[in-house]
N, CA and C atoms as an extended XYZ file, in Angstrom:
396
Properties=species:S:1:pos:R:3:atomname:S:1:resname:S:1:resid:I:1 pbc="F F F"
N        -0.842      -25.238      -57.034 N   UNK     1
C         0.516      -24.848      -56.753 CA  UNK     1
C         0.825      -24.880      -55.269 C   UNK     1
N        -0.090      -24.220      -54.721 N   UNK     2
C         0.286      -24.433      -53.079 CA  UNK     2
C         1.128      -23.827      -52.572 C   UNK     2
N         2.184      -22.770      -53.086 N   UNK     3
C         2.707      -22.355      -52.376 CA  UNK     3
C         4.266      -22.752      -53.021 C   UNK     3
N         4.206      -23.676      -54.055 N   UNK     4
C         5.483      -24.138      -54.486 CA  UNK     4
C         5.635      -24.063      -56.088 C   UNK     4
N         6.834      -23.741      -56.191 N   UNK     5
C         6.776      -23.136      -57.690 CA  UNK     5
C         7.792      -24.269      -58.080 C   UNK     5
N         7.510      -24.670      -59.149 N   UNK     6
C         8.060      -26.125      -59.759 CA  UNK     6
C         9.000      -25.347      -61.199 C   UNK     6
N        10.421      -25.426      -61.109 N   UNK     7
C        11.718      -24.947      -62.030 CA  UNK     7
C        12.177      -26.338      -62.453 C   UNK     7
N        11.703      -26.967      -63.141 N   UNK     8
C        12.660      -27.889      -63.634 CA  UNK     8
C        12.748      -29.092      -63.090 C   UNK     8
N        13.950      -29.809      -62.286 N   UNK     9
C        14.176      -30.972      -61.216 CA  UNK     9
C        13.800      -30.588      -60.122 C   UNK     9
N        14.265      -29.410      -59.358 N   UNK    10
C        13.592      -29.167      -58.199 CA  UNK    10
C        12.699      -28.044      -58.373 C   UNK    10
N        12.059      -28.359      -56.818 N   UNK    11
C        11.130      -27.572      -56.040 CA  UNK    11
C        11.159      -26.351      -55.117 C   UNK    11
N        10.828      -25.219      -55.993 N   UNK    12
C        11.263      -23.896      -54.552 CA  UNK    12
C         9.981      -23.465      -54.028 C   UNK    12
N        10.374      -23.451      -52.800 N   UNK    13
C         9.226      -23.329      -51.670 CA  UNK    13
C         9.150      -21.536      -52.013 C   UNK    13
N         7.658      -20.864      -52.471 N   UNK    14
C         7.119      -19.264      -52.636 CA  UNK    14
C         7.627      -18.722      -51.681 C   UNK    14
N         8.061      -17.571      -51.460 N   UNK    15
C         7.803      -17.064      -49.941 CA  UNK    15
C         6.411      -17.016      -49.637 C   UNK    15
N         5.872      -17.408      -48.557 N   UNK    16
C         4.653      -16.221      -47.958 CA  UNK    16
C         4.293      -15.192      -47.683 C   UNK    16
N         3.100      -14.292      -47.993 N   UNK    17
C         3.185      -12.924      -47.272 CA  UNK    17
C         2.291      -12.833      -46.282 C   UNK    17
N         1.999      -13.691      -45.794 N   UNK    18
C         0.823      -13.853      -44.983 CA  UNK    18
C         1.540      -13.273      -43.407 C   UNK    18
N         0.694      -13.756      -42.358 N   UNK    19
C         1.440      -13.385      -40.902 CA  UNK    19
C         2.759      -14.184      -40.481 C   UNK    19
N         2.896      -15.175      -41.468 N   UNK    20
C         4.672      -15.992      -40.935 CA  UNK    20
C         5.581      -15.468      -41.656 C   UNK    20
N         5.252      -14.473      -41.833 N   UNK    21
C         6.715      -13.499      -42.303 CA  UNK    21
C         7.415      -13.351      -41.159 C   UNK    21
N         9.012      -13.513      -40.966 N   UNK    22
C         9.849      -13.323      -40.383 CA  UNK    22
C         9.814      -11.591      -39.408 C   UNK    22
N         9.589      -11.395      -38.299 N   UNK    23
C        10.345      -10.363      -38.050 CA  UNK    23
C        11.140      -10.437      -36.903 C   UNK    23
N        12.445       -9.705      -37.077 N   UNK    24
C        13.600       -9.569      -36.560 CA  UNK    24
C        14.466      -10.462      -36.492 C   UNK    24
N        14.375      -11.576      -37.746 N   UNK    25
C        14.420      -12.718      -38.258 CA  UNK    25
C        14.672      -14.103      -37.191 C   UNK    25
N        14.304      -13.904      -36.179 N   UNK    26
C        13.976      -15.277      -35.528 CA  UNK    26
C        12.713      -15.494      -35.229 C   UNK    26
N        12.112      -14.147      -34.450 N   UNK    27
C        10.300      -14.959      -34.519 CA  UNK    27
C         9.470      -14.733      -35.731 C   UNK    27
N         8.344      -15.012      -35.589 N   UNK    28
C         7.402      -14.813      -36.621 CA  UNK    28
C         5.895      -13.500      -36.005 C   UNK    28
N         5.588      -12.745      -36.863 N   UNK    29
C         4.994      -12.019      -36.119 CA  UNK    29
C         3.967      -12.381      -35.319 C   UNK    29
N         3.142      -13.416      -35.675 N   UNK    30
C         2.311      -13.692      -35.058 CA  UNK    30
C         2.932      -14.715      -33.605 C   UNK    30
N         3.907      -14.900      -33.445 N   UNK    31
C         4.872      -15.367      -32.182 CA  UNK    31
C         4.897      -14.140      -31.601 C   UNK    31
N         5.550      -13.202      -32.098 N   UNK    32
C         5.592      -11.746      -31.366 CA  UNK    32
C         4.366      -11.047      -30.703 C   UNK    32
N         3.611      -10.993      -31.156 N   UNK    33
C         2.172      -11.069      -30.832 CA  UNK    33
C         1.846      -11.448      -29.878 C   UNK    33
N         1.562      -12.554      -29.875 N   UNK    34
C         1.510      -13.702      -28.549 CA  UNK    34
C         2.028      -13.329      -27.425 C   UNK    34
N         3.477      -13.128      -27.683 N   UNK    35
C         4.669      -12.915      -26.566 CA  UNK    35
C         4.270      -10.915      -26.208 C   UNK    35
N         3.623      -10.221      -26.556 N   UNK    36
C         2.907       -9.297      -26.065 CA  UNK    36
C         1.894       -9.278      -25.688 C   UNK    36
N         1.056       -9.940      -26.187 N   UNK    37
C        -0.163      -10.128      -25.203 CA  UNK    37
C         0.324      -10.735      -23.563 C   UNK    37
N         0.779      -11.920      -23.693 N   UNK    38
C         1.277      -12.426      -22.851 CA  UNK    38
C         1.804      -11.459      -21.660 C   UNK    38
N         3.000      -10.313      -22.028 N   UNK    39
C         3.254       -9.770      -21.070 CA  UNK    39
C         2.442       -8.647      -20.560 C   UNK    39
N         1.921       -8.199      -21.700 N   UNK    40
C         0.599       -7.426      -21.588 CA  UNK    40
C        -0.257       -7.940      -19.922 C   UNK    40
N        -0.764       -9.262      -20.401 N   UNK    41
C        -1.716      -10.489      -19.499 CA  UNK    41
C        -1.424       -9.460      -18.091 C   UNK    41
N         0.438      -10.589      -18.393 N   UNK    42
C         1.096      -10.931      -16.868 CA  UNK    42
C         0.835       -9.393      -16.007 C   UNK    42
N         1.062       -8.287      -16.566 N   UNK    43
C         1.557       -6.852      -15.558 CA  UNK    43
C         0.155       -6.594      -15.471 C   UNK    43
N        -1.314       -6.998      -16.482 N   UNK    44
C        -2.491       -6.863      -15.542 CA  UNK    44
C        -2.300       -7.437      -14.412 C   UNK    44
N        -2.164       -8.988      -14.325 N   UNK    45
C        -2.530       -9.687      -13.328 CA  UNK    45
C        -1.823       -9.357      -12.000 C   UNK    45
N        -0.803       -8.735      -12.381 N   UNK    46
C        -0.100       -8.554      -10.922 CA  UNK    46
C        -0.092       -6.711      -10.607 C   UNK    46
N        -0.903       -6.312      -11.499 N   UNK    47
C        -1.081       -5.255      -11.025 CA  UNK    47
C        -2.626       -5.377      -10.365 C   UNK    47
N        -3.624       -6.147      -10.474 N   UNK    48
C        -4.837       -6.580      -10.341 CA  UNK    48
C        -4.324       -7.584       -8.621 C   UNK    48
N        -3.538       -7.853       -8.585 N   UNK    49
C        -3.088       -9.117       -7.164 CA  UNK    49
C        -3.005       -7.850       -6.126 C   UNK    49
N        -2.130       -6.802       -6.931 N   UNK    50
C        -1.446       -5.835       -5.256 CA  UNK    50
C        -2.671       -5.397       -5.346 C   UNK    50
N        -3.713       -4.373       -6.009 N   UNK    51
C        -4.405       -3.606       -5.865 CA  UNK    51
C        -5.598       -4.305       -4.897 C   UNK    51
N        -5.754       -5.978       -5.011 N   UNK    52
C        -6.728       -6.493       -4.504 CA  UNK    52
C        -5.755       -6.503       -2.954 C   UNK    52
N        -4.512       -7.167       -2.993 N   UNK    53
C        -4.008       -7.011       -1.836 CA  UNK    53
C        -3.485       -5.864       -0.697 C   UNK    53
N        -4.125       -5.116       -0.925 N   UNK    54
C        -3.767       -3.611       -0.822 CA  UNK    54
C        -5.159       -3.262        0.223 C   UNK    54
N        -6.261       -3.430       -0.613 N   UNK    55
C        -7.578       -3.429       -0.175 CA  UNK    55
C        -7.879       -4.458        0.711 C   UNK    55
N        -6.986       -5.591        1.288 N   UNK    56
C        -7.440       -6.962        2.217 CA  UNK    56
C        -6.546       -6.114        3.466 C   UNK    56
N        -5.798       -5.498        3.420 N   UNK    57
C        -4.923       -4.912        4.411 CA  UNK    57
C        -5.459       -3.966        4.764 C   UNK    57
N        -5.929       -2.908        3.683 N   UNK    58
C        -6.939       -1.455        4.464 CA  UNK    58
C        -8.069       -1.869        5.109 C   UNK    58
N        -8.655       -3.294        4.715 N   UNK    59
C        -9.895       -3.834        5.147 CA  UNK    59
C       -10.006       -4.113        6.734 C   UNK    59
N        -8.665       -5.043        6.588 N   UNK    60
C        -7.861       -5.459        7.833 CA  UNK    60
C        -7.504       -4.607        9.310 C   UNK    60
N        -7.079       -3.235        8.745 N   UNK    61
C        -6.783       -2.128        9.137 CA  UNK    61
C        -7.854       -1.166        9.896 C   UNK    61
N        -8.683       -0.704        9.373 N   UNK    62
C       -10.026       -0.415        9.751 CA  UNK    62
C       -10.839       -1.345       10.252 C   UNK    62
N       -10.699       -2.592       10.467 N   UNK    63
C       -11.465       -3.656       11.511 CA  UNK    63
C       -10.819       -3.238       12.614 C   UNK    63
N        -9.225       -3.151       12.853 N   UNK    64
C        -8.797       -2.753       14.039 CA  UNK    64
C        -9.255       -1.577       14.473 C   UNK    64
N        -9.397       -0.522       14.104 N   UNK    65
C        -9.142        0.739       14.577 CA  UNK    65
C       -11.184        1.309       14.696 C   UNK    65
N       -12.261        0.184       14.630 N   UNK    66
C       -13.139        0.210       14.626 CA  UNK    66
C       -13.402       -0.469       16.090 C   UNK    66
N       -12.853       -1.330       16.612 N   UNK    67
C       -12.369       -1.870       18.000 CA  UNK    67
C       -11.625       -0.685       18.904 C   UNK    67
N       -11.378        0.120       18.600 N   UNK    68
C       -10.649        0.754       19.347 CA  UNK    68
C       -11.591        1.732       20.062 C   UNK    68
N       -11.457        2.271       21.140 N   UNK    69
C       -12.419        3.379       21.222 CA  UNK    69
C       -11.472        4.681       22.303 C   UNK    69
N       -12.233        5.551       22.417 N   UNK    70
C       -10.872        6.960       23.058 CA  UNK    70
C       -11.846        6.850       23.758 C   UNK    70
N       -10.696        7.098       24.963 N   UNK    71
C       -10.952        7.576       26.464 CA  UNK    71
C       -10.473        8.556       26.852 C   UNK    71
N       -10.706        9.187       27.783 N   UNK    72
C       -10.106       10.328       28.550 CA  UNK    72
C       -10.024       10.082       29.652 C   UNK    72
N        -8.853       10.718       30.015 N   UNK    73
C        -8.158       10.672       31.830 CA  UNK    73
C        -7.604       11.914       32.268 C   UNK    73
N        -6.904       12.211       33.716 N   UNK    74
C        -5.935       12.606       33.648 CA  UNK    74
C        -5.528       11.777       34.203 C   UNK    74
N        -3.682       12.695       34.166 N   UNK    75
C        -2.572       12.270       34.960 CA  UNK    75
C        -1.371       13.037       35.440 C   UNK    75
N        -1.075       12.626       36.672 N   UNK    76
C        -0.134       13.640       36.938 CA  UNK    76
C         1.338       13.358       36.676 C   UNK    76
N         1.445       14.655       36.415 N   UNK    77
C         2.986       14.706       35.622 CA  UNK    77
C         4.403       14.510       36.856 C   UNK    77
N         4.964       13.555       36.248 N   UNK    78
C         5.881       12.921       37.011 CA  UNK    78
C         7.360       13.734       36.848 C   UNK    78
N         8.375       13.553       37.433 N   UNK    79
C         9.383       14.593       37.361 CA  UNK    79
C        10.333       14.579       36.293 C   UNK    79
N        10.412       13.111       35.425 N   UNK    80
C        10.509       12.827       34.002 CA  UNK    80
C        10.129       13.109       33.122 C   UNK    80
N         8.709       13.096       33.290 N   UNK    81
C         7.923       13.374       32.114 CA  UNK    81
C         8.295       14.359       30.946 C   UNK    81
N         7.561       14.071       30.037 N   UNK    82
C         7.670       15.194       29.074 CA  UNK    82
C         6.581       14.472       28.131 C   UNK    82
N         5.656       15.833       27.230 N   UNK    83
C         5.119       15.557       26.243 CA  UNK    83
C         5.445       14.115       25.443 C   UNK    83
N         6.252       14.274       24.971 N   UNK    84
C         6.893       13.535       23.876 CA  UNK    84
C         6.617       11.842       24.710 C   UNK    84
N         7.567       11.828       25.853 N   UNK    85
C         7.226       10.358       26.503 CA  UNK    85
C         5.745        9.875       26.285 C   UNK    85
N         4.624       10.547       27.099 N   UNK    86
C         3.532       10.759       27.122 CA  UNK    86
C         3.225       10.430       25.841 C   UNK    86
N         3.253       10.710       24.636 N   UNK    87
C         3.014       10.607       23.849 CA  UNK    87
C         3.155        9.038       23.405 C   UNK    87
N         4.362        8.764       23.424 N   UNK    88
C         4.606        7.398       23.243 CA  UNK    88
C         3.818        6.404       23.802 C   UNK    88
N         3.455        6.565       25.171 N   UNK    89
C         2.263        5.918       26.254 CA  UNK    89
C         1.620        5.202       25.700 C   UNK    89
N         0.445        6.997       24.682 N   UNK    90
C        -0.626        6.733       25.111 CA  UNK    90
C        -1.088        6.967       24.050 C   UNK    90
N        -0.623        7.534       23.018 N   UNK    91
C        -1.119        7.751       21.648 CA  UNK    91
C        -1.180        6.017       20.237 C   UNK    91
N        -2.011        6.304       20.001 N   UNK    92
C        -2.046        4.846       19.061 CA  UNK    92
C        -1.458        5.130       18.245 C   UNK    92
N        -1.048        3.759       17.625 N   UNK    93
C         0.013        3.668       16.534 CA  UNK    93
C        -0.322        4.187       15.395 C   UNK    93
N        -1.698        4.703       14.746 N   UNK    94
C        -1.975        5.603       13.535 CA  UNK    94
C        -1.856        7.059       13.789 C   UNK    94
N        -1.718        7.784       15.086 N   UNK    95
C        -1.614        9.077       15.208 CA  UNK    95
C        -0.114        8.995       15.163 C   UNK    95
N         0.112       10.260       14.552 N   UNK    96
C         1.501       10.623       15.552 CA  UNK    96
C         1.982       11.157       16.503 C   UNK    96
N         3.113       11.302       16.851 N   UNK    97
C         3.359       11.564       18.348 CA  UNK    97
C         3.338       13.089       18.215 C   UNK    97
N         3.631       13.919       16.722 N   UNK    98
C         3.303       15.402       17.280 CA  UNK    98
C         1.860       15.865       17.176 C   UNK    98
N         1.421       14.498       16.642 N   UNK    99
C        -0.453       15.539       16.494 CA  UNK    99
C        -1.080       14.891       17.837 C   UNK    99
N        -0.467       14.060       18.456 N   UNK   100
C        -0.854       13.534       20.404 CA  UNK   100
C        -0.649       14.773       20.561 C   UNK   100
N         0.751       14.943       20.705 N   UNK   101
C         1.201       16.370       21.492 CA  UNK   101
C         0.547       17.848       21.202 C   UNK   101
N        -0.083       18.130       20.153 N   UNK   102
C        -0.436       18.920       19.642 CA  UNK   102
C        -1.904       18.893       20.143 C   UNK   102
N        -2.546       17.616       20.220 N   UNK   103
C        -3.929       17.563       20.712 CA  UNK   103
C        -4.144       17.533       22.072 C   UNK   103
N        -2.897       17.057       23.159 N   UNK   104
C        -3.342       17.351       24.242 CA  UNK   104
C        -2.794       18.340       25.085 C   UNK   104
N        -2.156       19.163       23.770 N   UNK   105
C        -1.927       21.009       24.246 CA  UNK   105
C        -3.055       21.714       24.228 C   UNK   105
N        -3.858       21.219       23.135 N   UNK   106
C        -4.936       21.993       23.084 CA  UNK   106
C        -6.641       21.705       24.035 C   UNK   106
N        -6.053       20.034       24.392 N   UNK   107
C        -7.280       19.999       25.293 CA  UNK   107
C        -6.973       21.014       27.007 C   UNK   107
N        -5.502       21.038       27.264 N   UNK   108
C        -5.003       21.571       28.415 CA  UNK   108
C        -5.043       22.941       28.580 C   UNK   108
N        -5.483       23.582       27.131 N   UNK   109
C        -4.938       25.178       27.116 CA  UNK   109
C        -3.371       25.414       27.243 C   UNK   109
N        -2.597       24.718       27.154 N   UNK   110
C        -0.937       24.870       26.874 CA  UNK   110
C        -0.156       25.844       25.485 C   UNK   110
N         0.586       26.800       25.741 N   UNK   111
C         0.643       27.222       24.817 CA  UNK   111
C         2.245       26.902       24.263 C   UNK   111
N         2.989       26.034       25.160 N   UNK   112
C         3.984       25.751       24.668 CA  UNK   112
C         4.420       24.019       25.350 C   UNK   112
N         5.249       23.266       25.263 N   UNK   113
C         5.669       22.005       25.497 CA  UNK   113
C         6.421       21.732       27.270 C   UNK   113
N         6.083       22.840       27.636 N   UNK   114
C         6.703       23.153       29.527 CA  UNK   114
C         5.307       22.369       29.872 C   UNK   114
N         5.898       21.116       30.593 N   UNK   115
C         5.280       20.585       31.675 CA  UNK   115
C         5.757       20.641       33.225 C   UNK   115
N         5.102       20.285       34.311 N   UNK   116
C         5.528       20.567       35.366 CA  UNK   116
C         5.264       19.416       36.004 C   UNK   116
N         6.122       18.926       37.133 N   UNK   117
C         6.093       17.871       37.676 CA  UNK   117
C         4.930       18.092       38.803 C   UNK   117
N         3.811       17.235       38.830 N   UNK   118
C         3.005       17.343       40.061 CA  UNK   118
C         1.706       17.941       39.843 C   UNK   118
N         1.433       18.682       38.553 N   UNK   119
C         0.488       18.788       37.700 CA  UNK   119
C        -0.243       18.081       37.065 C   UNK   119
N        -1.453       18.033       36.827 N   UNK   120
C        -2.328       17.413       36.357 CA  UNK   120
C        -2.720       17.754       34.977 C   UNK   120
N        -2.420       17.100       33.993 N   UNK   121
C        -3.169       17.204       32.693 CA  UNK   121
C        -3.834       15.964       32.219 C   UNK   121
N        -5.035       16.450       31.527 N   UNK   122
C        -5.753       15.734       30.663 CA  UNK   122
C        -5.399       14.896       29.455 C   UNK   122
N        -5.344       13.670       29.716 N   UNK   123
C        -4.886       12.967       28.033 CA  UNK   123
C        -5.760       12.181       27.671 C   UNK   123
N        -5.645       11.082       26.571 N   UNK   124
C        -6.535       10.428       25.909 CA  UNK   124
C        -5.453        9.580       25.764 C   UNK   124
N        -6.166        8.313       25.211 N   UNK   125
C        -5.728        6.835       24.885 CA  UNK   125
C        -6.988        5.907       24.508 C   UNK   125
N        -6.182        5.039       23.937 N   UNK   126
C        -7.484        3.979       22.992 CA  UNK   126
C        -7.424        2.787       23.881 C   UNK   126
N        -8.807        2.127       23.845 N   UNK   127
C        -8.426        1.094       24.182 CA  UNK   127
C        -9.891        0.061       23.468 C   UNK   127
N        -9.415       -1.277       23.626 N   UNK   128
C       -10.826       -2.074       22.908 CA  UNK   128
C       -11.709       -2.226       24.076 C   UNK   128
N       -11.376       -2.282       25.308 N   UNK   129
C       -12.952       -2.727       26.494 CA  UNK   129
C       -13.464       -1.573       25.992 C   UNK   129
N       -15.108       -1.830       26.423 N   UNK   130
C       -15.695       -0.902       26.479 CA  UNK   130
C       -15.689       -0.456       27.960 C   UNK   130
N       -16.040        1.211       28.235 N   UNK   131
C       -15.930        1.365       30.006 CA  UNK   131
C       -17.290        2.155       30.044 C   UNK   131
N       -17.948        1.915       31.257 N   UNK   132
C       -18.841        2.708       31.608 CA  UNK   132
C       -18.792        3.742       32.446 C   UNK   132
């Protein structure tokens, strides 16, 4: 029989119940299927691309800042100055400018953000030479 049931002059095709049953009557389930795995695939793979690309940049990142090394100085405070400028100077681009300011209050003994022109304080800054 095959699948075809013989009435007379013509031929009617059985339904199937197998996996080419219709659903949502344009695909077939096992099309549907497919088309989930598929997107399934795709949002691994590009969730698998950033996570690898993510890790080539932190990699990237920490090569720099492994080159870098802290120094200490002073310098005297000019009649402009202020923390905050200072900060901008001399602090590297992964600190921020209030934990500079915050760290070289505390190397100075400062208990508040009053600098004085003609004074000498202690700061830090990175740099890649090495110094002896």
């Amino acid at each position: 029989m095959n699948g075809h049931i013989h009435t007379g002059k013509t031929t009617v095709r059985a339904r199937r119940t197998s996996a080419f049953r219709t659903c949502a009557g344009k695909r077939t389930c096992k099309t549907r299927g497919y088309a989930c795995i598929t997107v399934i695939l795709a949002a691994l793979m590009i969730v698998t691309i950033s996570v690898y690309g993510i890790l080539i940049v932190n990699a990237s990142n920490n090569d720099n800042k492994e080159k870098l090394n802290r120094y200490y100085t002073s310098i005297t405070v000019k009649a402009d100055d202020t923390l905050w400028n200072i900060a901008q100077k001399y602090a590297s681009s992964d600190e921020s400018r209030q934990s500079y300011i915050n760290n070289i209050k505390v190397l100075n003994n400062m208990t508040d953000d009053t600098i004085y022109s003609g004074h000498d304080i202690l700061i830090y800054y990175y740099s890649e030479d090495i110094k002896k």
